[in-house]
C-alpha positions in Angstrom: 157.6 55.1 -36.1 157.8 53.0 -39.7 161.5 54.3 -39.1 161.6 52.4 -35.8 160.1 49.6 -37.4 162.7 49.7 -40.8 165.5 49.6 -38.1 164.9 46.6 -36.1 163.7 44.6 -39.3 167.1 45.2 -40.4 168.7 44.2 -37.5 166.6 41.5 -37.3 167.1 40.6 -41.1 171.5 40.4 -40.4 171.2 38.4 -37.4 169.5 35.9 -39.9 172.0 36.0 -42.3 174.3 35.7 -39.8 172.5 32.3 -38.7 171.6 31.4 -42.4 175.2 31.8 -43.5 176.5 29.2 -40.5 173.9 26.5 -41.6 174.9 26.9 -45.1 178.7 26.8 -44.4 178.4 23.5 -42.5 176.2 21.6 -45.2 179.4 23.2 -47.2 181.6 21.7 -45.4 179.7 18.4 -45.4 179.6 18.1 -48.9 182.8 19.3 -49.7 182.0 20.2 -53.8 182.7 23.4 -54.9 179.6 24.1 -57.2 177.4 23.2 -54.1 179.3 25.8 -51.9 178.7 28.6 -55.0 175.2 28.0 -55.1 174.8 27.6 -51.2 176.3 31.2 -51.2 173.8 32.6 -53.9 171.2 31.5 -52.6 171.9 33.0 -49.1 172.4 36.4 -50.6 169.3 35.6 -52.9 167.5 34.9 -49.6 168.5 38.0 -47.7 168.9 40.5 -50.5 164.9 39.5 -51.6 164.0 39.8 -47.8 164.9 43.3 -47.7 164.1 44.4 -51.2 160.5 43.1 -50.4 160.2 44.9 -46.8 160.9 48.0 -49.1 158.2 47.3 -51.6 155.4 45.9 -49.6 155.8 49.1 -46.8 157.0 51.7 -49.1 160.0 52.2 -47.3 162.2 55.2 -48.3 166.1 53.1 -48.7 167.7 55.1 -46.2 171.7 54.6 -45.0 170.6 53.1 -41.4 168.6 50.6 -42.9 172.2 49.3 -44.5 173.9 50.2 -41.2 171.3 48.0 -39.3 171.7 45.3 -41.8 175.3 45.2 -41.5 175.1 46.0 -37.6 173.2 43.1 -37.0 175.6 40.9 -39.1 178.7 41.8 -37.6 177.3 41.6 -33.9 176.5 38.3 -34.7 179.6 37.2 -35.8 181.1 38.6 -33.2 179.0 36.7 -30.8 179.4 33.2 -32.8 183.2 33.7 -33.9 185.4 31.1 -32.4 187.6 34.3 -32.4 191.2 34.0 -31.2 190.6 30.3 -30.3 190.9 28.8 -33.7 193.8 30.6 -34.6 195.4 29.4 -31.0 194.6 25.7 -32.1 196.1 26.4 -35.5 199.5 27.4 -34.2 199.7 24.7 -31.5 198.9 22.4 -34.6 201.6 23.7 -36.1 204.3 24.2 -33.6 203.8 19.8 -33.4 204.6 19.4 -36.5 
């Protein structure tokens, strides 16, 4: 069951990235400075990367591939379901055909 549990945390743990990595990228984009963007990204690793290593301490997890898979899994299903997808890259070369 603790293998049940290790599974959805890590799902659970990349859909927040997922989400913590758009809010970042916006107050990026907002302030436009490169060093703010660097730490912005640090810290979101910082974030996720401490979440995880601290699931492992505190239950005594053993690290197993399919927590990383979950991790991951959760991440890229996210992103699939926020992407604009092929709708930016539509805009871009409408944009571009204008000019």
């Amino acid at each position: 069951m603790s293998e049940t549990y290790a599974f959805l945390f890590c799902l659970g743990l990349g859909i927040a990235a997922r989400f913590l990595y758009m809010g970042v990228t916006l107050l990026a984009k907002r302030t436009d400075i490169f060093p703010v963007t660097v730490i912005l990204d640090m810290l979101t690793v910082i974030i996720v990367g401490g979440a995880f290593t601290l699931y492992v301490i505190f239950t005594g997890s053993v690290l197993a591939p399919y927590m990383f898979a979950a991790l991951l899994g959760g991440y890229f299903i996210t992103y699939k379901l926020t992407s604009g997808g092929g709708r930016e890259r539509k805009e871009r070369k409408q944009r571009k055909a204008e000019k």
